[in-house]
C-alpha positions, 0 to 999 in steps of 0.5 A: 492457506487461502480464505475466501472473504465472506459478507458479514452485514444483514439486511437492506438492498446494500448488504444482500448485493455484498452478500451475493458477491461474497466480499468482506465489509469491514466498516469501509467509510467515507467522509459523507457516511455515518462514523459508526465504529466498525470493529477489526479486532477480529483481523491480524494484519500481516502487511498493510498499505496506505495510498494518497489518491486524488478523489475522482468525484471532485473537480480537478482544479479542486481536487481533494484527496483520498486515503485508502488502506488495505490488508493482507492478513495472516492467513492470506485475505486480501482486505480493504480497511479504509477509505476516506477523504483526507490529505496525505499532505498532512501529518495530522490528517495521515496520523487521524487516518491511522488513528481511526484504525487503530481505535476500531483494533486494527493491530500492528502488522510486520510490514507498513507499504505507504506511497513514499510521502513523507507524512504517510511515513511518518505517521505509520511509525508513530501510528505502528511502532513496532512494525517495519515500514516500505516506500512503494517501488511504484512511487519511487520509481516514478520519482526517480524516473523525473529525475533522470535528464530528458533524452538519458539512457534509461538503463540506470532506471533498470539497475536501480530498479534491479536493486530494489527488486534483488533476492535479499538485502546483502544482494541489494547493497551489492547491486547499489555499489555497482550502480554508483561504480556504472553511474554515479559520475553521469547522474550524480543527483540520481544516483545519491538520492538512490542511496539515500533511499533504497534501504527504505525501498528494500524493507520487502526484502526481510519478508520471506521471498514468496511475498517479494512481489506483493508487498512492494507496491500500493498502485491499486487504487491508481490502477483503478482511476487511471482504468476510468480515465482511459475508458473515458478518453477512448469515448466509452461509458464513464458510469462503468467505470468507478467514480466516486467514493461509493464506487472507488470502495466497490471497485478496490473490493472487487480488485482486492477479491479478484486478486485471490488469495496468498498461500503462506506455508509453515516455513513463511510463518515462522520467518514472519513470527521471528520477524515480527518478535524481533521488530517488537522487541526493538521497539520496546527498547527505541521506547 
């Protein structure tokens, strides 16, 4: 079922712009806004995701980070959570970021997407323990792509890429065994760190196969900074593109809004309901 997102604020210039363009607020804040609790008790997260991107409004010498979350929800919205000034660098600062989700009710979901950074991980865990955890395919392509010497075949990327981006795990492991029969002797380094990786790459792959694609990338915000980047090198408008923390938020709503809709059927829900109790039950017993 698709949803469309409604604006729930009132009163002032701000809230009747969000009213006509028929977005979700959902207590989006900066570092620089006042910290009012904004409650999401009211949404069940199927799958959220956490990115570190640098903050368009700072000078890059200095660049400070930004932490932006978002959402989709069991019955298929798009939300975007939050978006913050803070370093995901940090496990204090991740685990302070999740931390303020989790106190305005922001529930567990199944699947946890962060950009493969070890702190972001490490505090989604601590932050949601009963949820599965994914690095970004995105991210770890990009990583593994620096790896690769200069000048080499990018033929292992597209193996690698293939195994992560395989119908199932048993198919997944069958394509990591062949890329380490295919490359292994050429790209040593590459290939070992692949194999150290790809099980926390291939989480995705649980899911029902109608949210492969989704879930295994949190690049958005990326996308964004990088559009404003390329319309001020091409000599357009930079004020039309997004800048700043206020229009970074305007533009991931936008994104996430023109983004629609996902349809989960009957037959994905159960999938997700059994997942989702076996992850549960797992983590009472780690407890």
């Amino acid at each position: 079922m698709t949803t469309t997102m409604t604006e729930e604020r009132t009163g002032g210039t701000d809230a009747a712009r969000r009213a006509r363009s028929g977005r979700l607020d959902l207590g989006v804040r900066s570092a620089t806004e006042s910290p009012a609790v904004s409650d999401l008790r009211g949404l069940r997260p199927l799958i959220v995701f956490v990115d570190g991107v640098g903050d368009p409004g700072s000078p890059e010498a200095t660049r400070s980070a930004l932490l932006c979350a978002w959402a989709i929800t069991w019955d298929g919205r798009r939300a975007l959570l939050s978006l913050a000034q803070g370093c995901k660098d940090g496990t204090a600062s991740c685990r302070a970021f999740f931390s303020d989700l989790k106190r305005r009710g922001l529930a567990d979901p199944v699947l946890v997407v962060t950009d493969g950074e070890s702190p972001l991980l490490r505090a989604s865990e601590i932050c949601f323990p009963t949820a599965l955890t994914q690095r970004c395919l995105g991210h770890h392509m990009r990583f593994l792509g620096c790896r690769l010497p200069q000048g080499a075949s990018g033929l292992v990327l597209h193996a690698v890429r293939a195994a992560c981006e395989a119908p199932s795990p048993a198919a997944a492991d069958a394509l990591r065994r062949d890329v380490a029969r295919r490359h292994a002797a050429a790209f040593p380094s590459l290939v070992a760190y692949f194999d150290l990786t790809l099980d926390s790459c291939t989480t995705h792959l649980h899911l029902p196969r109608s949210l492969h694609r989704v879930a295994r990338t949190t690049l958005v915000a990326e996308w964004i900074l990088a559009a404003r980047r390329r319309l001020t090198e091409e000599g357009g408008d930079p004020s039309r593109a997004p800048f700043g923390l206020e229009a970074l938020r305007d533009a991931l709503e936008l994104v996430l809004e023109e983004g629609g809709g996902i349809t989960i059927g009957e037959e994905e829900r159960v999938h997700l309901e059994a997942l989702e109790a076996c992850t549960a039950r797992g983590a009472r017993r780690a407890g």
